[in-house]
Every structure is written in C-alpha cells, then in structure tokens.
C-alpha positions in Angstrom: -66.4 -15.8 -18.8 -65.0 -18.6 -16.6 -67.0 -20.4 -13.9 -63.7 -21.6 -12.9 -63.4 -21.5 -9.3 -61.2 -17.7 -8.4 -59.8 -19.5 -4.3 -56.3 -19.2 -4.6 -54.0 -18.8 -1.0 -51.7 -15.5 -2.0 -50.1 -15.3 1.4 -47.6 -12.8 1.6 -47.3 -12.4 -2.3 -50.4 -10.6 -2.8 -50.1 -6.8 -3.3 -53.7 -4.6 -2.8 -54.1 -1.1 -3.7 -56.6 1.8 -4.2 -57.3 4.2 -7.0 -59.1 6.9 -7.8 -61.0 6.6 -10.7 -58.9 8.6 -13.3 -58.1 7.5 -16.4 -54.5 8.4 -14.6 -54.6 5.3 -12.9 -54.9 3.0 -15.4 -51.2 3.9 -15.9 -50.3 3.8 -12.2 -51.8 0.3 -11.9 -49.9 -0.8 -15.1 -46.4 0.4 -13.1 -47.7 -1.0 -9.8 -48.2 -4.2 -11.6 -44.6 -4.2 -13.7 -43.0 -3.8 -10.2 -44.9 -6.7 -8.5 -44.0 -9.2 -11.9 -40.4 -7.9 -11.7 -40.0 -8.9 -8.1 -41.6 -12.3 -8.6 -39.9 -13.0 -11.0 -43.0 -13.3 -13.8 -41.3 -10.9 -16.7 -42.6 -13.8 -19.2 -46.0 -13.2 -19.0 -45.8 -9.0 -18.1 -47.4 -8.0 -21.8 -50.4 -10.2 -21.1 -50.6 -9.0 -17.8 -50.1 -5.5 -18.1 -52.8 -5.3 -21.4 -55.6 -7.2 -19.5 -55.1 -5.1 -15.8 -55.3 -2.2 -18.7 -58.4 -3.4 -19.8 -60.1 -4.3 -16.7 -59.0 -1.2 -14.8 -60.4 0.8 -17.5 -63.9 -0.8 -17.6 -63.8 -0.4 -14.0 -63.1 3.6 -14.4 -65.5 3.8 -17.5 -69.0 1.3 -16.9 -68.8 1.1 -12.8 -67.7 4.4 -11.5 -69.9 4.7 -8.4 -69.4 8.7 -7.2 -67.2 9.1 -3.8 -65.9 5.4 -4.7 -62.2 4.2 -5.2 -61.8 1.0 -7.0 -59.2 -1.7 -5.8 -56.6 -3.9 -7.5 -55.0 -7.0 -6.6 -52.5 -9.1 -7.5 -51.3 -12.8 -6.3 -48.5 -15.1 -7.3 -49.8 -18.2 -8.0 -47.5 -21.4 -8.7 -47.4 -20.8 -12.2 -48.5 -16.9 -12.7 -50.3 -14.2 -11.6 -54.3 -13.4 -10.6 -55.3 -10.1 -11.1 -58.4 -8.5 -9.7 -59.9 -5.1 -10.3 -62.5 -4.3 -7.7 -65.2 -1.7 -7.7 -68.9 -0.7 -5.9 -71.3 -1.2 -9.4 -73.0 -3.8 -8.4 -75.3 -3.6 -10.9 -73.1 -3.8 -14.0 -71.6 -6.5 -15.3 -69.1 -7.4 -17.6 -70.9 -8.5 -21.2 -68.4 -9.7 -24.1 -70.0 -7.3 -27.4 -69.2 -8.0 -30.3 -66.3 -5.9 -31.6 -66.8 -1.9 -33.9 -66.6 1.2 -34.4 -67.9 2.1 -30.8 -66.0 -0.2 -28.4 -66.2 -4.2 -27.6 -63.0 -5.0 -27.8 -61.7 -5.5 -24.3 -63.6 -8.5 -23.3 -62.1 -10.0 -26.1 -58.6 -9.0 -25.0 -59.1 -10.5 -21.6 -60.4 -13.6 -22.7 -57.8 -14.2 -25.3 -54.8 -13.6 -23.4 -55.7 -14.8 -20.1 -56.5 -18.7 -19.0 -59.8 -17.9 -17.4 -61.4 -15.0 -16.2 -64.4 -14.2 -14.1 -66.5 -11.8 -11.9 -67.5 -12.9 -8.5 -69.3 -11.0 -5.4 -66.7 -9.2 -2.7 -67.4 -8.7 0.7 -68.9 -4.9 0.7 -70.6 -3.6 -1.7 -69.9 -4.0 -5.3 -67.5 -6.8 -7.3 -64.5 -8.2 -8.5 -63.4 -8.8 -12.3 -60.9 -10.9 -12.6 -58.1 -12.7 -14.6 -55.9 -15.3 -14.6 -52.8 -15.2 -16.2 -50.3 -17.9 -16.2 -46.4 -18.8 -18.0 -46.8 -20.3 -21.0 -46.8 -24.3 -20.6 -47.5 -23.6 -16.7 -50.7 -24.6 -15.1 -52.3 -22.6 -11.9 -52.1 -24.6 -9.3 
C-alpha cells in the first residue's frame, strides 16, 4: 500500500455516488464507472479500472459492511487517468494484502498490480476511503 499522497483537485470531473451494499452494486459501480471513462475519454485504461473498482467495491460490501450504512464511490479525472475511491463506515478494518489460496487473497494483489499506487486514508465522517490510482500507460498523474 502506497503512502503516496491521495490530494488531487477533480473539479467538475469528479462523479460521487451511493450504494447499497449488495453484491448488485458491484455491477452498477462497474457501469457507472464505464460511462464516466467513456465520456472522458479514458477507454485505454477501462479493464484496469473496471477490475480494481470491482475489487475494492467488493471488499467494501464483504469485510466493512456496517448495518444501515451505504458505501460511496468516487471517481476523478486526473491529467493522465482516473482515481477511484470506495468509501465505507468500518473504521476498524483495514485493508491487509494475504497471501493468495484456496480461501481468498487475491484482490489486494489485483489492485496493487494494475494500479500506480493505492492507499487507504481517513474521510471526514465516520469510516474510510480505499483507494486507487490508475493512469494511461506511459502517462504520469500529475
């Protein structure tokens, strides 16, 4: 996990929404974040995108699901690509990279493959962010 610094101005190309937390909205983030690509015009780096959103959004559903709590996604266009975010009210748990089987432990290693950096930080509230940065190849965030 990244130490990297996660302050990036999004202005008005940062999309925010709220889920339930279904394993239905994995998929509805997945779309939500497709659409937001397309627009930008980040297609190049959607796969990478899509599969670590998939990955984060599901640890959110599945090791921080806090009862009567949504969890929150968000997505900014950076110079060079895309930061993704995946909020949720666990403050207690944290990500952990395991080491890969039968049972699991694969999805931290996902994330940290095809993303540049990746992180979890406090959020205002209750609760924190895991995040992930994802940019074109050859680019730099900037």
């Amino acid at each position: 996990m990244s130490g990297a610094s996660t302050a990036i101005r999004c202005g008005e190309t940062r999309r925010v929404q709220r889920w339930t937390t279904h394993r239905r909205s994995v998929g509805l983030a997945r779309d939500e974040l497709r659409a937001a690509l397309a627009d930008w015009g980040l297609r190049e780096i959607e796969e990478p995108a899509v599969l670590v959103l998939s990955e984060l959004v599901t640890n959110a559903i599945t090791h921080a699901y806090v009862r009567g709590r949504d969890i929150e996604t968000s997505f900014c266009r950076g110079a060079q690509g895309v930061r993704l975010a995946v909020d949720d009210a666990d403050e207690r748990r944290h990500p952990k990279m395991r080491t890969p089987g039968e049972a699991g432990g694969r999805g931290l290693v996902l994330v940290e493959e095809l993303s540049d950096r990746w992180g979890c930080s406090a959020r205002r509230g209750v609760g924190k962010s895991v995040w992930a940065v994802i940019t074109v190849p050859g680019g730099r965030w900037l």
